[in-house]
C-alpha positions as CSV (number, residue, x, y, z in Angstrom):
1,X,-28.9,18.6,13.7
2,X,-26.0,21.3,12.8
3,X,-26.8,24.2,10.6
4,X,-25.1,23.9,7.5
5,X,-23.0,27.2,6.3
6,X,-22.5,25.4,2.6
7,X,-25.2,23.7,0.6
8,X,-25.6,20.0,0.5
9,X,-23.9,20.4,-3.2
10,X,-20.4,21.5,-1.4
11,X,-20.7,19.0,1.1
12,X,-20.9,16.0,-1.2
13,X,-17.9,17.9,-3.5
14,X,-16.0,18.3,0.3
15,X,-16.6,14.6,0.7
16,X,-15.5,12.9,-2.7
17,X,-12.4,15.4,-2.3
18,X,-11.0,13.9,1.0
19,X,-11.2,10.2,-0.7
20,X,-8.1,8.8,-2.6
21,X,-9.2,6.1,-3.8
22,X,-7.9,2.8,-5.9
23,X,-9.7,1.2,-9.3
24,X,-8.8,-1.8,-11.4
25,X,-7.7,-2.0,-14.9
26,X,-4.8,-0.1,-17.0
27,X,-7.2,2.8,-18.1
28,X,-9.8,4.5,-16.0
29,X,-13.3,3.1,-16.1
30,X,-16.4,6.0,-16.7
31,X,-17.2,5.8,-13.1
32,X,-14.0,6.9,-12.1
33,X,-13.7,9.5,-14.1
34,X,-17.2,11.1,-13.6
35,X,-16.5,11.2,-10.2
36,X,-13.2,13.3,-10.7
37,X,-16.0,15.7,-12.4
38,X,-17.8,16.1,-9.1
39,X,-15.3,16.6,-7.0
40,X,-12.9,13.4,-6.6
41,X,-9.6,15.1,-6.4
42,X,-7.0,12.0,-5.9
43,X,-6.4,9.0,-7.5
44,X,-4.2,6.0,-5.8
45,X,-2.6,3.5,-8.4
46,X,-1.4,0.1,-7.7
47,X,1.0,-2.9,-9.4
48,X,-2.5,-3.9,-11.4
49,X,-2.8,-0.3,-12.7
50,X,0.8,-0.3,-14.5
51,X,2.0,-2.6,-17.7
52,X,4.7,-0.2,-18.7
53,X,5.8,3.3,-18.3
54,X,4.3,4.4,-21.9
55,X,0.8,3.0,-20.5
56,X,1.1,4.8,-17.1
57,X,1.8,8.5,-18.8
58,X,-1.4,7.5,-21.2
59,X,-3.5,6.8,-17.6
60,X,-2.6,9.9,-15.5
61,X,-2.9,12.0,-19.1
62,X,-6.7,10.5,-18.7
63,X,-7.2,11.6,-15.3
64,X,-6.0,14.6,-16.0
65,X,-7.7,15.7,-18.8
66,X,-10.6,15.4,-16.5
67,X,-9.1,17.5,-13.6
68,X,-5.7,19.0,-14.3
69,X,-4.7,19.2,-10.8
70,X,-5.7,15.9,-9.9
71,X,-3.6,14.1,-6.9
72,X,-2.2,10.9,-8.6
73,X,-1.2,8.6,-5.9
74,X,1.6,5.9,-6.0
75,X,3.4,3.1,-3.3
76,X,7.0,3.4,-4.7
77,X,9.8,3.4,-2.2
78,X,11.9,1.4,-4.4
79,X,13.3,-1.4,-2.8
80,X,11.2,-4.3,-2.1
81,X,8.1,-2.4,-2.7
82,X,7.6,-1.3,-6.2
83,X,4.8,-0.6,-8.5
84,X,6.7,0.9,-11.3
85,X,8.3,-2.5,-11.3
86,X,6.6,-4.7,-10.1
87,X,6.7,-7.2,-12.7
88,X,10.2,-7.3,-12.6
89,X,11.9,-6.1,-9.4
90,X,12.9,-2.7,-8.5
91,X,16.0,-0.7,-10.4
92,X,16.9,1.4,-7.0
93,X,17.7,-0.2,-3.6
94,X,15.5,0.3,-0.7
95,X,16.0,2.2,2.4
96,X,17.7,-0.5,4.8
97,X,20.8,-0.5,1.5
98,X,20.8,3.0,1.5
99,X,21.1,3.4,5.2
100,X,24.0,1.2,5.1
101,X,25.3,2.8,2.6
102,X,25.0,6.2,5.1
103,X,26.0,8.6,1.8
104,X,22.9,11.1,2.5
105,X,23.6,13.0,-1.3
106,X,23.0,9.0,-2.8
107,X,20.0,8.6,-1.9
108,X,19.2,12.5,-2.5
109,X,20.2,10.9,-5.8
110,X,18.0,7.8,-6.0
111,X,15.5,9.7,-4.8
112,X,15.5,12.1,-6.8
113,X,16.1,10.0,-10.4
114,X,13.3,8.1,-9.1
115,X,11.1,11.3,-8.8
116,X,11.8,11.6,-12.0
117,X,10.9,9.1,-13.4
118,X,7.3,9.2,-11.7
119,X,6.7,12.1,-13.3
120,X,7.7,11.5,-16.5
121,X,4.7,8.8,-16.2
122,X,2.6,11.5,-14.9
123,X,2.6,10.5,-10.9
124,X,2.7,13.5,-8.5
125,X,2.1,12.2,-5.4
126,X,4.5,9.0,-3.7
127,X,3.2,7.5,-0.6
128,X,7.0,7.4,0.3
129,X,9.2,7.8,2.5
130,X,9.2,5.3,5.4
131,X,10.9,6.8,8.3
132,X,10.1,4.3,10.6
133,X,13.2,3.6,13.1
134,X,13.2,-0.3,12.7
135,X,14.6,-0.4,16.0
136,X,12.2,-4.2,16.4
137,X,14.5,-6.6,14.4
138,X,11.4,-9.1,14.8
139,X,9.1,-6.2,12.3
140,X,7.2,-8.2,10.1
141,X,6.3,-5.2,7.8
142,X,8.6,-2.7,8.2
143,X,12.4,-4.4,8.3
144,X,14.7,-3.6,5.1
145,X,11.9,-0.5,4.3
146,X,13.7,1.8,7.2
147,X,16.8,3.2,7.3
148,X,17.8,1.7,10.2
149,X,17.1,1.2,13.4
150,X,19.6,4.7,14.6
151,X,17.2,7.4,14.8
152,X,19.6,10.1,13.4
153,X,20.7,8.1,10.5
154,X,17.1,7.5,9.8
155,X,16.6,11.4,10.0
156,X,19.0,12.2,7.8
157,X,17.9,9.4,4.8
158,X,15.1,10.6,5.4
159,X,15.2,14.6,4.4
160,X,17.9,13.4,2.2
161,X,14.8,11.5,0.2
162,X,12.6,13.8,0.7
163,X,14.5,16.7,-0.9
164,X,15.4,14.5,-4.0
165,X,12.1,13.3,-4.7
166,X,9.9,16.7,-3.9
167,X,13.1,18.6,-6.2
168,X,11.4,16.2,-9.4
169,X,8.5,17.8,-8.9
170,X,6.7,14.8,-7.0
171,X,5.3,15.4,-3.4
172,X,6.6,13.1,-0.9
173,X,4.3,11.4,1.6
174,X,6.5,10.4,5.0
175,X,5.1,7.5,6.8
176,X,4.1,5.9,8.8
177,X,3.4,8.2,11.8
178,X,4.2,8.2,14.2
179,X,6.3,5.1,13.9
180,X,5.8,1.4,12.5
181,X,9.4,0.4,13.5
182,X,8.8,-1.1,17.1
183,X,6.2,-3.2,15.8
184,X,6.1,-7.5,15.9
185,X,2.5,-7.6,14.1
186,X,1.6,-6.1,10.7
187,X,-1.4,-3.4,11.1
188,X,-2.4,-5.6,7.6
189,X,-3.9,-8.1,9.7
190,X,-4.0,-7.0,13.2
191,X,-3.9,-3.7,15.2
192,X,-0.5,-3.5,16.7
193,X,0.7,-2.1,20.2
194,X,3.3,0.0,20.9
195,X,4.2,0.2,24.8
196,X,6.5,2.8,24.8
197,X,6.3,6.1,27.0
198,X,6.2,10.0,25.3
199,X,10.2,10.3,26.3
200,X,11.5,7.1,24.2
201,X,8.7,8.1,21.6
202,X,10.1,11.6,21.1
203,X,13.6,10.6,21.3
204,X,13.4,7.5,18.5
205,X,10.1,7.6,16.5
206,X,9.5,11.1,16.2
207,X,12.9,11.9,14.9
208,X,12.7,11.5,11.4
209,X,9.4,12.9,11.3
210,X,11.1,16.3,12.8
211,X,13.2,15.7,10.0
212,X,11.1,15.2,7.4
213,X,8.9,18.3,8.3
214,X,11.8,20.5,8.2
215,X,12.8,19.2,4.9
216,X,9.2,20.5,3.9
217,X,7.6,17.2,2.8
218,X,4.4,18.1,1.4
219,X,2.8,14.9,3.4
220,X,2.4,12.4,6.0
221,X,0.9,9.1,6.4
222,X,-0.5,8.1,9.5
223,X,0.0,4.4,10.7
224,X,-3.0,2.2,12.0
225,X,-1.2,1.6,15.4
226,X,-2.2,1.7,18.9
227,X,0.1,3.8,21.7
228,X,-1.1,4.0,24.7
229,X,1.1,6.4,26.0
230,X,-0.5,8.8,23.6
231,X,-4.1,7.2,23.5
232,X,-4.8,4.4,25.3
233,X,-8.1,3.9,23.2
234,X,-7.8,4.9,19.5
235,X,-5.1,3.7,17.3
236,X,-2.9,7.2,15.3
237,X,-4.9,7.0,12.3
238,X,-8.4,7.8,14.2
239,X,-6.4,9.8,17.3
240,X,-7.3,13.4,17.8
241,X,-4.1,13.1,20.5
242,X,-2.1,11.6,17.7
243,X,-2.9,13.6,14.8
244,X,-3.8,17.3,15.9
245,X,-2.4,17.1,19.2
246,X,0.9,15.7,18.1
247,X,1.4,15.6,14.4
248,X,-0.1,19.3,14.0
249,X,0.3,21.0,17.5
250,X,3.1,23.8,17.3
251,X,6.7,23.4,17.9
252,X,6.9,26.0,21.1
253,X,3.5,23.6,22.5
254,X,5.3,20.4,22.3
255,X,3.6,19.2,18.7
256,X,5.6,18.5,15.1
257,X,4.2,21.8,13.4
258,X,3.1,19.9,10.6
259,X,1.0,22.3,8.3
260,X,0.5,20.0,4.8
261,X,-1.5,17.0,4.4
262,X,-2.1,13.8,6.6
263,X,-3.1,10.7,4.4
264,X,-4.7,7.7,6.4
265,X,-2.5,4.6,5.8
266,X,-5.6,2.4,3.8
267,X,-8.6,1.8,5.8
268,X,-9.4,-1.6,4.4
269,X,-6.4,-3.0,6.4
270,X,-7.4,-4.9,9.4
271,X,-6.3,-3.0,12.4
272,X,-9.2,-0.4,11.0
273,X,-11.9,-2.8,9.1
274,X,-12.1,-5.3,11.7
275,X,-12.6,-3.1,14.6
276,X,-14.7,0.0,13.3
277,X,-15.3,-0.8,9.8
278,X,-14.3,1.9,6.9
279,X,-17.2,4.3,6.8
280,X,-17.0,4.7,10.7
281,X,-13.5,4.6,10.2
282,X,-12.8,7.3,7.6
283,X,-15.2,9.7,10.0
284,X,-12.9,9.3,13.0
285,X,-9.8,9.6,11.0
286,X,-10.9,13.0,9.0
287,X,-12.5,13.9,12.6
288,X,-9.1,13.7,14.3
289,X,-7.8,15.5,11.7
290,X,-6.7,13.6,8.8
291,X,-7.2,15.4,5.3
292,X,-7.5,12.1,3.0
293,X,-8.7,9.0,3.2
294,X,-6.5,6.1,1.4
295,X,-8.6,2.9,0.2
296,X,-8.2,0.9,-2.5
297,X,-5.7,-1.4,-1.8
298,X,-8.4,-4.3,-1.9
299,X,-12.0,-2.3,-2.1
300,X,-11.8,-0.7,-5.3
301,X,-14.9,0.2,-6.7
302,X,-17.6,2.4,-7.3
303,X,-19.5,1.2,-4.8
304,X,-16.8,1.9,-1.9
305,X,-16.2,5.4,-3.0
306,X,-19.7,6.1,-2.9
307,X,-20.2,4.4,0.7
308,X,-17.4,6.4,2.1
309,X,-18.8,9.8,0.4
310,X,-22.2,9.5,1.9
311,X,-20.6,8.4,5.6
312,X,-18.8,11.3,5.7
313,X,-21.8,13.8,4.8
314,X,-23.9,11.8,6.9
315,X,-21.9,12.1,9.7
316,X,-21.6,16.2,9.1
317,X,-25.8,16.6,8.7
318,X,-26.0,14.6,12.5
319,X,-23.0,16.6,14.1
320,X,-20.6,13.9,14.6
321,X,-18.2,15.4,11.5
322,X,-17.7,19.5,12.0
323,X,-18.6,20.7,8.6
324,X,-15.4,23.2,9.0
325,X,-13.0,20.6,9.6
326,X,-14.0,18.4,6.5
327,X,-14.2,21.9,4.3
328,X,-10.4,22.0,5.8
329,X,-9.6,18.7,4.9
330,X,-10.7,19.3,1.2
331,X,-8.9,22.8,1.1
332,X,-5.2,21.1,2.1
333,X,-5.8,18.5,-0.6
334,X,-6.8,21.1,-3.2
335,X,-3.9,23.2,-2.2
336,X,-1.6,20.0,-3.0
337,X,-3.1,19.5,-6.3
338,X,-2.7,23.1,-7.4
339,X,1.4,22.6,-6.1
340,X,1.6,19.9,-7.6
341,X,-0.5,20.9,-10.9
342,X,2.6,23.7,-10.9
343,X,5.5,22.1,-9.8
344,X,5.0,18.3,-11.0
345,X,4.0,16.1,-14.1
346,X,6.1,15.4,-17.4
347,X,7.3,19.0,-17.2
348,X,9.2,19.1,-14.3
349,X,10.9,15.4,-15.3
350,X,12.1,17.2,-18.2
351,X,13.8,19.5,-15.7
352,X,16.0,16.8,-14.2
353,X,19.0,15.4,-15.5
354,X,18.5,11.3,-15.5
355,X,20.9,9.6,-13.3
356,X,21.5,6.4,-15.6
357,X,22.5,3.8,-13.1
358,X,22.7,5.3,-9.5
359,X,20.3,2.6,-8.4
360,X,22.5,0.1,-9.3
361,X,26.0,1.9,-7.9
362,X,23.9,2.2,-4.2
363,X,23.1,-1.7,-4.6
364,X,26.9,-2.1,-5.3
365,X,27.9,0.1,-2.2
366,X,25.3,-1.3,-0.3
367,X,26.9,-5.0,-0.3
368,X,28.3,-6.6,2.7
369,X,31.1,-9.4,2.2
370,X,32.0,-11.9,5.1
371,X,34.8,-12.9,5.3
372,X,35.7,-9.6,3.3
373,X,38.7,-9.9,1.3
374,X,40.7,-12.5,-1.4
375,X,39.5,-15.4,0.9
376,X,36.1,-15.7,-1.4
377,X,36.5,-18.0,-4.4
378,X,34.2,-16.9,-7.0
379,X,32.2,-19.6,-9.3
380,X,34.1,-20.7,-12.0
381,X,31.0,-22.3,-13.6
382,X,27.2,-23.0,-12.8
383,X,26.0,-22.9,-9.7
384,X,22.4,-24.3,-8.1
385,X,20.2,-21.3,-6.5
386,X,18.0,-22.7,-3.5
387,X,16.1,-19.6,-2.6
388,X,14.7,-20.0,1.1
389,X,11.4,-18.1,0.5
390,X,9.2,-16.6,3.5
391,X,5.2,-15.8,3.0
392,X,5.9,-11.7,1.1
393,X,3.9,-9.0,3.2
394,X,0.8,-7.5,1.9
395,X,3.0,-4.4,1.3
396,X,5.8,-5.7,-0.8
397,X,3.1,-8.5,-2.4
398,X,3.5,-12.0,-3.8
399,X,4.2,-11.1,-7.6
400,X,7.4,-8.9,-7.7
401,X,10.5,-11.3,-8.2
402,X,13.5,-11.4,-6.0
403,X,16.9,-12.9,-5.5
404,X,19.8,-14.0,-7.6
405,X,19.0,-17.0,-9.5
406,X,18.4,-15.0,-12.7
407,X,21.1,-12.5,-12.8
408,X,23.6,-15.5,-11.7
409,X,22.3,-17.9,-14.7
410,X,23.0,-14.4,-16.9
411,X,26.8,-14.3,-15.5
412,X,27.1,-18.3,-15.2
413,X,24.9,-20.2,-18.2
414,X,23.7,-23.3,-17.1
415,X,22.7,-22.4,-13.5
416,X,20.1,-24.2,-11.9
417,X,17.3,-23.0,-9.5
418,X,14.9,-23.9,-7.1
419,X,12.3,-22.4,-4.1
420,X,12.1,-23.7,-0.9
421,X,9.4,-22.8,2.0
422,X,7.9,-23.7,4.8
423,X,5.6,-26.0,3.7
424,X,8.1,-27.7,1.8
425,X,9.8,-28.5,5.4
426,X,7.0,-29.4,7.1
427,X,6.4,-32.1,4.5
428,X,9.9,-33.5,4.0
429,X,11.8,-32.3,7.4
430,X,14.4,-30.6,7.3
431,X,16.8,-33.8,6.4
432,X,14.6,-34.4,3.8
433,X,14.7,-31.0,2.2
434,X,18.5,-30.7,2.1
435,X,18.7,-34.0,0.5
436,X,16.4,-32.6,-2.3
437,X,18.7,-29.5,-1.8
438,X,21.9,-31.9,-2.8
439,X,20.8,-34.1,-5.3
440,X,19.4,-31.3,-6.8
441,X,22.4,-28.9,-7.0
442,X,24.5,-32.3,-8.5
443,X,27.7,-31.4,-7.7
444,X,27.4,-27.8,-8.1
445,X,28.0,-25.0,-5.6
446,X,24.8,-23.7,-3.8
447,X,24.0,-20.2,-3.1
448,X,21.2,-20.2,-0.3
449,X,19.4,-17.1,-0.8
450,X,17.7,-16.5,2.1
451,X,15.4,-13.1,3.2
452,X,15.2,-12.2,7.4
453,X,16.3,-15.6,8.4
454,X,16.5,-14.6,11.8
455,X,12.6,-14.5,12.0
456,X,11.8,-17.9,11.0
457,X,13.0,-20.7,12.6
458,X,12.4,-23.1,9.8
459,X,14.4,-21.3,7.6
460,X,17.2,-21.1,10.0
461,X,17.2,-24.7,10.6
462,X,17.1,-25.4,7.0
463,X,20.3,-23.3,6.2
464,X,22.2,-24.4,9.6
465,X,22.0,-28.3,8.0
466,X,22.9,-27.2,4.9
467,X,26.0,-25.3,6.2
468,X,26.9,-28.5,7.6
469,X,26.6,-31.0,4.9
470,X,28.0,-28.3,2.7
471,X,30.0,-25.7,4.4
472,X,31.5,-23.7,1.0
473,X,27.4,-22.9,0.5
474,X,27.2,-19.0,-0.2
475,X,25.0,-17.2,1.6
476,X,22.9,-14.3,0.4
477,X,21.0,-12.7,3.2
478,X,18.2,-10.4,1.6
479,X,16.3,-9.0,4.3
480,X,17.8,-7.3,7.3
481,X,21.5,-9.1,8.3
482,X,22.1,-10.3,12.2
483,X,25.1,-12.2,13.0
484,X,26.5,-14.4,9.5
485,X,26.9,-17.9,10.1
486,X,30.5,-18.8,11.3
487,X,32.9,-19.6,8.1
488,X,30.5,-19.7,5.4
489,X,30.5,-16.7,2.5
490,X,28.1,-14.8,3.5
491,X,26.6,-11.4,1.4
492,X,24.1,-9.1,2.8
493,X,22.6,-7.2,0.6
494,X,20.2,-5.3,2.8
495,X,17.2,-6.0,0.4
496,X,15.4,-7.6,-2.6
497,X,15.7,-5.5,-5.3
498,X,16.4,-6.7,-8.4
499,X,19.5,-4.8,-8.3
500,X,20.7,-5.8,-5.3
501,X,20.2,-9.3,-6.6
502,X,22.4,-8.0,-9.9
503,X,24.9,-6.4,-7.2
504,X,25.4,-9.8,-5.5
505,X,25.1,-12.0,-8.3
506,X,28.5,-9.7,-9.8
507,X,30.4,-10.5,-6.3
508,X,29.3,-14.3,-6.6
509,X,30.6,-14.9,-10.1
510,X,33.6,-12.7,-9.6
511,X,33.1,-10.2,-12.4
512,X,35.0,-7.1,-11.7
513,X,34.0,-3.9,-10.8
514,X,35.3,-2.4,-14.1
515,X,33.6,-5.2,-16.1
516,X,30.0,-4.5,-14.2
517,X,27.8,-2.8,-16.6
518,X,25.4,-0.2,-15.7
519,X,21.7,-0.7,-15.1
């Protein structure tokens, strides 16, 4: 048994403060906000928490009436993954279009107008950016949220995002250290492996984390993933070698020099909850020198926060949790709620000129065209959309739309749609699904819109028949691009976004740059 320096009272306040956790509903329930009067310091919001951005400012004015510096934590890289929008589809392009676009002061921009718009809503914390090096073209989690998969241009996007958000007023939280991009299995479900040795580690992951320190982001998110070459037991999020011995360890001794905060990616995910469970797993983490714990995704109750609190002072009061360290823990996510209780909120939005449109203007750069040139024919009339759709990633999630169908029907009335997956081609075979596929489309051009076709075969076998039986089929590749099919019009978009769908949509029907609205 340790002797205590603080009373149990300080203890249970040190514990609640190192929890960020999630709740249901569009206002916050009692329990919740009791909790914030006891020493809860961070809240995490999710698509189910947000109806509209009128309803969100009413939500985070709640919390904060009960704690004026409280951490209000949010999953919006844009792109693909949205909760502002997730209803709807994202107005700014992800990371893989803004890499492609390679124009660092645009996404500064996007970054920044979406900063501002966070805190207009009263959100002062985004679990964003993702600086992962997608150097894996296989990633099932990570793909079109990088950069890229060139170290230094996912360096640069990333400072460049950090300064444009953190300059709204809204802290930025880089993830996921210390690299998701070299993955083929989603920490989600499973515990993935990296094999990599310290050199290729320091010379491709650890990159745009440099970058991102030096750019002063306020946080970092560590990433449920095993490397043995750093330690062959515990994956980064529970690694003492990971997180203080890496992430926190000076410059001049090797280490990142990271002084701010380290988030746990959410413990409920698999590759933690299967193999330690979350209490045992938010004690390791904070031991190895996280400062907050992230859960909510899928446990978010009263119940869990309560479980986790009472792990974490139970584990201090037998000695397998320094007192000192969670006591640090709590100070660095006090000292980012009194930066943010300064710097961030509807105040500081107030303080940045809106950028009308600059999502849309990167999903326009962002467009790739093959063949490029007059060679295209645009649709004169209606078209039939058959959207090619893989099984979404817990991250991005089921309910957020994507593709073109809708902004193409806008440009060309009378344009027909349909969705297509695997199941679908099990049942029918392939044959039989592009025979749907034609009868369907009656005549009518087809855009295949298709997302990572390179990772699943039935898909690729699916568009390969069509291409055959009709070879003017435009293709719209929505995930990451590899090689285009030979001859056939083929777009990449480099993501999902709704405007990137409104960006290739434009190209489709031939409307001309002049005649494009804004967003």
């Amino acid at each position: 048994m340790t002797t205590l320096a603080h009373d149990a009272a300080t203890l249970t306040r040190d514990a609640l403060t190192v929890l960020q956790p999630g709740f249901t509903g569009t206002t916050a329930p009692d329990w919740l906000l009791r909790r914030l009067g006891e020493g809860l310091a961070s809240v995490g919001l999710f698509g189910r928490n947000i109806a509209t951005p009128e309803q969100l400012a009413a939500l985070t004015a709640q919390l904060r009436a009960e704690r004026d510096d409280v951490l209000v934590a949010i999953d919006e890289e844009g792109g693909d993954v949205t909760r502002l929008e997730v209803r709807t589809g994202s107005s700014f392009p992800g990371n893989l279009a803004l890499g492609a676009v390679d124009d660092p002061e645009l996404t500064r921009a996007v970054a920044r107008e979406l900063g501002r718009r966070l805190a207009e809503c009263g959100v002062n914390l985004n679990w964003a950016p993702s600086a992962d090096v997608n150097s894996n073209p296989d990633n099932p989690v990570i793909g079109v949220r990088s950069f890229g998969a060139e170290p230094g241009l996912v360096a640069r996007h990333t400072a460049a995002y950090v300064e444009g958000l953190q300059s709204a007023g809204v802290a930025a939280c880089t993830k996921h250290f210390p690299g998701h991009g070299d993955t083929a299995v989603d920490s989600h479900h499973a515990l993935p492996r990296i094999d990599a040795g310290l050199d290729t580690l320091a010379a491709r992951e650890l990159v745009p984390f440099r970058a991102a320190i030096a750019a002063g982001t306020k946080a970092v998110m560590s990433a449920h993933i095993l490397l043995p070459a750093l330690d062959p037991d515990l994956p980064a999020t529970l690694s003492p070698a990971a997180l203080h011995g890496l992430l926190r360890r000076p410059v001049a001794d090797g280490g990142l020099g990271f002084d701010g905060l380290i988030v746990t990616d959410g413990m409920e995910m698999r590759a933690i909850a299967d193999a330690y469970g979350i209490e045992r797993g938010s004690v390791l983490a904070i031991a190895a020198g996280a400062d907050a714990i992230c859960v909510g995704g899928g446990l978010a109750d009263e119940d869990t926060v309560l479980r986790l609190r009472d792990a974490l002072v139970t584990a201090v009061t037998e000695g397998r949790l320094a007192e000192e360290r969670l006591a640090e823990a709590a100070e660095r996510v006090r000292a980012l709620g009194e930066w943010t209780r300064r710097s961030g909120g509807p105040r500081a939005a107030h303080g940045v000129e809106p950028a009308a449109g600059v999502g849309l203007t990167a999903a326009r750069r962002a467009l790739r065209v093959t063949p490029a040139g007059p060679s295209y024919e645009p649709l004169t009339g209606p078209a039939y959309v058959a959207s090619l759709t893989p099984v979404a990633n817990i991250a991005v999630g089921e309910e957020t739309p994507w593709g073109v169908a809708g902004e193409l029907a806008r440009l060309r009335p009378g344009t027909g749609t349909a969705t297509y997956g695997q199941r679908d081609a099990e049942a029918r075979g392939v044959p039989g699904l592009i025979e749907n596929m034609l009868d369907a489309a009656a005549g009518r051009r087809i855009v295949a819109v298709v997302r990572d076709v390179h990772r699943h075969p039935w898909m690729a076998d699916a568009l390969d028949a069509l291409l055959t039986a009709r070879p003017e089929t435009v293709v719209v590749e929505m995930g990451v691009p590899q090689a285009p099919p030979a001859g056939a019009p083929h777009i990449a978009t480099h993501g999902a976004a709704r405007v990137c769908g409104r960006a290739a949509a434009e190209v489709i029907a031939g409307v001309a740059a002049d005649d494009r609205p804004g967003d």
